[in-house]
C-alpha positions in Angstrom: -20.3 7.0 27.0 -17.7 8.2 24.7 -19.6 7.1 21.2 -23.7 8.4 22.3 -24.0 8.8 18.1 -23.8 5.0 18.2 -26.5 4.5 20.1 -28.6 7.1 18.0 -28.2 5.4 14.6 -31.2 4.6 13.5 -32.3 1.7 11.0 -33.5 4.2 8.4 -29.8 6.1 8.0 -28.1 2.7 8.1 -30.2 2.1 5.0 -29.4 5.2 3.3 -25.6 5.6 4.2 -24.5 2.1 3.5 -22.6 2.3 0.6 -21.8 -1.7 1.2 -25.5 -1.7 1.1 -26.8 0.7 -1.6 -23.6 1.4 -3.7 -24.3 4.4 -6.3 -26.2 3.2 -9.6 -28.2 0.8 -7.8 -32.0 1.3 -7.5 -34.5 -0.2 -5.0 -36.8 -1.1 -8.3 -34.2 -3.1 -9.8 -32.9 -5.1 -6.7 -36.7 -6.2 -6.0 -37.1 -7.3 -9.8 -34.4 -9.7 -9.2 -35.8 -11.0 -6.3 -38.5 -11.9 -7.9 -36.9 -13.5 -10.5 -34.9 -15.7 -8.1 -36.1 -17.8 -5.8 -33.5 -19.2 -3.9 -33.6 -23.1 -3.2 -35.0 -24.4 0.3 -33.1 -26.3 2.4 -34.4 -29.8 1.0 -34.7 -29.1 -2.1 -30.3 -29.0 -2.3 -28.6 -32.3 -1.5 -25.7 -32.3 1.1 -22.6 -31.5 0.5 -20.1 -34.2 -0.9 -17.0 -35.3 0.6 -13.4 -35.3 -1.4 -11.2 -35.5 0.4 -9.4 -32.2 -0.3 -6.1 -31.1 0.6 -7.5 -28.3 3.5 -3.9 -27.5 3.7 -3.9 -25.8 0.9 -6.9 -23.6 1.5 -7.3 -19.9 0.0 -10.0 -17.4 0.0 -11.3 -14.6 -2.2 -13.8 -12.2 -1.9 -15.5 -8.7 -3.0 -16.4 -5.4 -0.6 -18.1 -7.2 2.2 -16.8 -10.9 0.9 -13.0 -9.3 0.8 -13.6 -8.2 4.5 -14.8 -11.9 5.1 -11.9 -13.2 3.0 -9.3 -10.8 5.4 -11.2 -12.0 8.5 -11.6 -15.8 7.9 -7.8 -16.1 6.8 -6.9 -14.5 10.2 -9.2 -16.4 12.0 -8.3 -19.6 10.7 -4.6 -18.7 9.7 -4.1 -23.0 9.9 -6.1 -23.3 7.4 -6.0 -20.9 4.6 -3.0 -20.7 2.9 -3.1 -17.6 0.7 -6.5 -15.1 0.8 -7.7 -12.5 -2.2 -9.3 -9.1 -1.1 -10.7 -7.1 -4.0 -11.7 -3.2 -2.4 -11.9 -4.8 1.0 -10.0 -4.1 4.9 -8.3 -5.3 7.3 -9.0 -7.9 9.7 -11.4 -6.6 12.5 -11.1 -3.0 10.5 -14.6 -1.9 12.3 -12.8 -2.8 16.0 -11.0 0.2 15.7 -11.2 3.0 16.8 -13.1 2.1 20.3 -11.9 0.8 23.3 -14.3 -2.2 24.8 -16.9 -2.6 25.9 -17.3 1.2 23.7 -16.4 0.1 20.4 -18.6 2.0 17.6 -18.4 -0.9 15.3 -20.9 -0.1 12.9 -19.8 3.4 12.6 -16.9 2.4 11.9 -18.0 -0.2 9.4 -19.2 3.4 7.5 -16.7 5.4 7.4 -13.1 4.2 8.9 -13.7 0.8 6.8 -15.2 3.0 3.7 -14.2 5.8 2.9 -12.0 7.4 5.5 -11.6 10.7 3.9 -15.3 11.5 2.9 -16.0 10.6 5.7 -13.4 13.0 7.6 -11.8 10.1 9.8 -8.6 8.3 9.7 -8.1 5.2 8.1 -7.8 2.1 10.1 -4.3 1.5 11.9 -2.7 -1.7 11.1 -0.6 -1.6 14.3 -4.0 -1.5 16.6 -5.7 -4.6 14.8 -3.2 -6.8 14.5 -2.2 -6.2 18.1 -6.5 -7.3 18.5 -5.4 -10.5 16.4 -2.4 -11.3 19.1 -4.5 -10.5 22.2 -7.7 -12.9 20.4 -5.1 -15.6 19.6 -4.0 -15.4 23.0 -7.0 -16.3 24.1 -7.6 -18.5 21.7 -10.3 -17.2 19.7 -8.2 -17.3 16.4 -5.6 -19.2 15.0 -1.8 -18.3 16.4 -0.9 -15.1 14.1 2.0 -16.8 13.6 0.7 -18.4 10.3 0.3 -15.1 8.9 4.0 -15.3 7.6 3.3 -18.2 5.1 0.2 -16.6 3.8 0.1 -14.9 0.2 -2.1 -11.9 -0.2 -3.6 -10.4 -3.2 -4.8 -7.2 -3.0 -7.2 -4.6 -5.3 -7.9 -1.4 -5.4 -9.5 0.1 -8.4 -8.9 4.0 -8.7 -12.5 4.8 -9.5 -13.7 3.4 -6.5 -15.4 5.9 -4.0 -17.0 2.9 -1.8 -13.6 1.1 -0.1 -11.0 3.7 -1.0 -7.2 2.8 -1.1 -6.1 4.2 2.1 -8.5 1.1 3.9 -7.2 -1.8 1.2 -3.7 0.0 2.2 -3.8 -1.4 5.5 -4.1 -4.9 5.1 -0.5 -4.6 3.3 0.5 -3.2 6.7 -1.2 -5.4 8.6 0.8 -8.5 6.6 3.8 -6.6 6.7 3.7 -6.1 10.8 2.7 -9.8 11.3 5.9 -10.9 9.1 5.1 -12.1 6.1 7.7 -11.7 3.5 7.2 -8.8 1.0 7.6 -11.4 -2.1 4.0 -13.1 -1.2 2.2 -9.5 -0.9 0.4 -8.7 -4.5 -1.0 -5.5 -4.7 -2.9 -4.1 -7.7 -3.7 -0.2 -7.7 -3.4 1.2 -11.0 -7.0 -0.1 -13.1 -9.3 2.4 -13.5 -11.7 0.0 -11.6 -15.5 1.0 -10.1 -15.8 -1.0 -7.1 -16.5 -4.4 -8.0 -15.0 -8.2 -9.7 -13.0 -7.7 -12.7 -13.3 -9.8 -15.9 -12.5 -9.9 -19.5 -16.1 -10.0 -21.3 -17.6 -7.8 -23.0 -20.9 -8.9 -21.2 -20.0 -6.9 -18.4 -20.6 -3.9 -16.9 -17.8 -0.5 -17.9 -14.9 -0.7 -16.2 -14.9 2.8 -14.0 -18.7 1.9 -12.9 -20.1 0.9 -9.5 -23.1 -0.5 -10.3 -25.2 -3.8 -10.2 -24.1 -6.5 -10.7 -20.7 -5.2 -9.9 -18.8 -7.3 -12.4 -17.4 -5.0 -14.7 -15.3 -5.5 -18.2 -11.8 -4.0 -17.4 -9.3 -6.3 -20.0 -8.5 -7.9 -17.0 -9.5 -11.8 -15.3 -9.4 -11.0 -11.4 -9.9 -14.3 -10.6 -7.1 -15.9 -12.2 -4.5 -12.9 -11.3 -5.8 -14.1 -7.7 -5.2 -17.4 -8.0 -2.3 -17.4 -9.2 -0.7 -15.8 -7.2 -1.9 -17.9 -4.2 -1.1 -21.0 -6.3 2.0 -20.2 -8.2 1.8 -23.8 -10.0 -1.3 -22.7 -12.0 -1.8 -24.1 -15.1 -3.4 -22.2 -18.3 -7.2 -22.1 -17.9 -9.2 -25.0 -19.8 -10.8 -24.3 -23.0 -13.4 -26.0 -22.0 -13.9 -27.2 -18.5 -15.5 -30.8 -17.6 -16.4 -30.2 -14.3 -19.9 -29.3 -12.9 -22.0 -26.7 -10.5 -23.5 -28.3 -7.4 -26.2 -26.8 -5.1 -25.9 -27.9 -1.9 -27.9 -27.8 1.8 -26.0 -24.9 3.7 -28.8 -24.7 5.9 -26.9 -27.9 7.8 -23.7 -26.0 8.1 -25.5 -22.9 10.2 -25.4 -23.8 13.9 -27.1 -20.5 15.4 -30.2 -18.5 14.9 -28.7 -15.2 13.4 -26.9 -15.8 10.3 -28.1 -13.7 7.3 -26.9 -17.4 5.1 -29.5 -18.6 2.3 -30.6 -22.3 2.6 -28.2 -22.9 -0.4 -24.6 -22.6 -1.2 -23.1 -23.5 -4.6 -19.9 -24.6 -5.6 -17.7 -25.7 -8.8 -16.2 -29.5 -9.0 -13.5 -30.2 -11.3 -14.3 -33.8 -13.1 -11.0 -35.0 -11.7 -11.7 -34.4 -8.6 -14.0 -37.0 -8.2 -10.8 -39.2 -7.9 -8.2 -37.3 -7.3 -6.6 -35.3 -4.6 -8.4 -31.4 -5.0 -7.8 -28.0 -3.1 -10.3 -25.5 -2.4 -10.8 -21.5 -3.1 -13.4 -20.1 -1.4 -15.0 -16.9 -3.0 -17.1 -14.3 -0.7 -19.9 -12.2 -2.9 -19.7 -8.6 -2.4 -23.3 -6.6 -1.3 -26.1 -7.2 -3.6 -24.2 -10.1 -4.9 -26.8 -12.6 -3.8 -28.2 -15.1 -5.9 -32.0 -12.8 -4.8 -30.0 -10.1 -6.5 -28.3 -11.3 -9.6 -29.2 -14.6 -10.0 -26.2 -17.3 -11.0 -24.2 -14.7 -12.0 -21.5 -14.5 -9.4 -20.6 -18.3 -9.1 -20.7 -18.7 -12.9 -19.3 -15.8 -14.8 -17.0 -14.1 -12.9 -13.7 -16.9 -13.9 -13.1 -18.9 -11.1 -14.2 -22.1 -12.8 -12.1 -22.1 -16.0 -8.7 -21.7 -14.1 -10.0 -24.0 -11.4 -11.1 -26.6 -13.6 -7.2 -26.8 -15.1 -5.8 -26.9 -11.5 -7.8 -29.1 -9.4 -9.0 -26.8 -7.2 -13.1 -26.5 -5.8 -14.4 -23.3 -5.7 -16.8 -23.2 -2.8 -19.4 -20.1 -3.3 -21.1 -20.0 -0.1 -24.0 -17.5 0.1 -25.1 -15.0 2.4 -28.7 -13.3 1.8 -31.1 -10.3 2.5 -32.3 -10.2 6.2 -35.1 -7.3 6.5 -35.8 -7.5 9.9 -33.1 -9.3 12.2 -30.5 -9.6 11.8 -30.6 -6.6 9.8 -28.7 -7.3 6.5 -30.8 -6.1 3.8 -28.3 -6.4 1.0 -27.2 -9.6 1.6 -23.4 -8.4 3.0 -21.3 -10.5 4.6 -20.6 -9.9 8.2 -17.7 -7.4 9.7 -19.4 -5.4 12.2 -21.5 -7.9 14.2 -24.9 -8.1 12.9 -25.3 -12.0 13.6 -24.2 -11.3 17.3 -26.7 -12.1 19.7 -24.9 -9.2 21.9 -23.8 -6.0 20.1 -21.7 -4.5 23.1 -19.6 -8.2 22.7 -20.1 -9.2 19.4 -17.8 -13.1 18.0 -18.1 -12.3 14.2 -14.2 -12.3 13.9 -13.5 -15.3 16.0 -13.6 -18.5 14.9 -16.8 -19.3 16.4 -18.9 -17.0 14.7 -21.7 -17.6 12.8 -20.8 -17.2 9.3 -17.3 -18.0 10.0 -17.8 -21.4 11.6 -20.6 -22.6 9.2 -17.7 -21.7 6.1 -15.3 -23.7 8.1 -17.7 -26.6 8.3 -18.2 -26.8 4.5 -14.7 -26.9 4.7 -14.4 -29.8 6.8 -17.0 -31.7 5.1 -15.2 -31.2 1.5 -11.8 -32.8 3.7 -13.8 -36.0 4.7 -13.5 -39.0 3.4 -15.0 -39.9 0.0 -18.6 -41.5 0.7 -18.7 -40.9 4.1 -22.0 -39.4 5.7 
């Protein structure tokens, strides 16, 4: 076998070398306080999700650390769809797929250090070239969307240059990979000079110092990521309202989850613009980062982080769906987002970058249910 370290990686070193999991800052005390704090919804306690009849054409995603890998992987996977995708300190599509060759692919390994940080780690950085020839071969086989979309999709991307957890040389190759599939320079935004921490970037004082990495990983930088992200995947966007109508809804995610590993909390949440009620809305989909989970920092990701305000303006729902802490299996106990396999019932073979995986296809069915018909069931 030409990885026998990945066989040898034991539970207790995953917990103390993932950064995704345990970034710098962060202590075991805190995390557990929040928990406490919040108790996530059950299932039935959330009503379903509402249909309105959105414009799924116009799809984009967003996302942090894990989420931004999620953001990169879902916009590939379901290149029909999405229309424009935000990665803040986040890789390439299928980035822990290489290096390996199957059915001897180290993905977790590589999750930790080519998909990290390459050069503390002592490896390369992942090779845009190699994955996106992966994307052709899985669309070939039609376990993805044709790549072919890839050229009308715009990309924003963010790397902060105090961030020691996804370095630039990883968020680099995502531009490469876009680049190599065809899409036009012009709809490729790339942000590299904030003296950042790894985390969501805002403009309140509230916040965390810019150059930290630390809970809840929304920092204070001068600087609203969220409406530099959208718009630039909607370059119609309007000025943000002063004071937004719209409302938060929890919804029943649990209904959207068809398989037993998923890592996904009973309840998702998202932000409805008043006039969509009767008009004709879009959607932006937003991806936590690690210890982003409502168990971790309460309400503060889907509320304060400035999706809302600018989506309010511009018609657009901003689905938050939620992933959560899994101590046992699958084993997830920060609440990341998957992109190295842990829902897969098989690790040699593992289907979290196709279209039918776990997390990806229940995101894609909240999608689907926000695109159906006003009142339907």
């Amino acid at each position: 076998m030409p990885y026998p370290h990945l066989t040898a990686f034991p539970a207790a070193l995953l917990a103390a070398s993932l950064l995704f999991l345990a970034p710098a800052g962060v202590h075991a005390a805190t995390t557990a306080k929040a928990a406490k704090a919040v108790k996530p919804a059950a299932a039935n306690d959330a009503p379903a999700l509402p249909a309105y009849q959105v414009d799924l054409g116009q799809t984009t995603v967003s996302g942090l650390s894990s989420g931004g890998f999620m953001a990169a992987q879902f916009a590939v996977a379901y290149s029909a769809t999405v229309a424009g995708t935000g990665i803040i300190a986040g890789g390439p599509y299928f980035c822990s797929g290489q290096p390996g060759r199957f059915p001897y692919i180290p993905y977790l390994t590589n999750a930790l250090t080519t998909c990290m940080n390459p050069g503390e780690s002592q490896v390369a950085p992942p090779v845009a070239s190699e994955l996106l020839r992966a994307a052709n071969d899985f669309a070939r086989a039609n376990l993805i969307d044709d790549t072919a979309n890839l050229k009308r999709q715009r990309v924003y991307l963010f790397s902060g240059t105090q961030d020691r957890t996804v370095t630039r040389p990883v968020v680099n190759q995502v531009s490469q990979f876009y680049q190599l599939a065809g899409t036009p320079a012009a709809q490729i935004r790339f942000i590299d000079n904030v003296g950042a921490g790894h985390a969501i970037l805002t403009d309140s004082a509230n916040d965390k110092p810019c150059a930290v990495t630390e809970s809840p990983f929304i920092n204070d930088c001068d600087y609203t990521q969220a409406r530099d992200i959208l718009q630039h995947l909607y370059p119609d966007l309007q000025a943000p309202a002063a004071t937004p109508t719209g409302k938060i809804i929890a919804f029943n995610q649990r209904s959207f989850i068809r398989k037993a590993y998923s890592s996904m909390n009973n309840t998702g949440y998202a932000y409805i613009p008043k006039a969509c009620d009767s008009e004709t809305c879009r959607v932006h989909v937003v991806f936590h980062g690690c210890l982003q989970t409502t168990q971790a920092i309460g309400n503060r990701f889907y509320t304060s982080t400035g999706y809302n305000q600018v989506a309010d303006a511009n018609k657009i729902i901003v689905l938050y769906p939620q992933a959560e802490p899994s101590p046992v299996h699958p084993y997830n106990p920060k609440g990341c987002w998957d992109f190295w396999g842990y829902t897969s019932v098989n690790p040699i073979d593992p289907d979290f970058y196709r279209r039918s995986g776990t997390q990806m296809e229940a995101v894609k069915g909240m999608l689907d249910r926000l695109a159906a018909r006003r009142g339907s069931r």
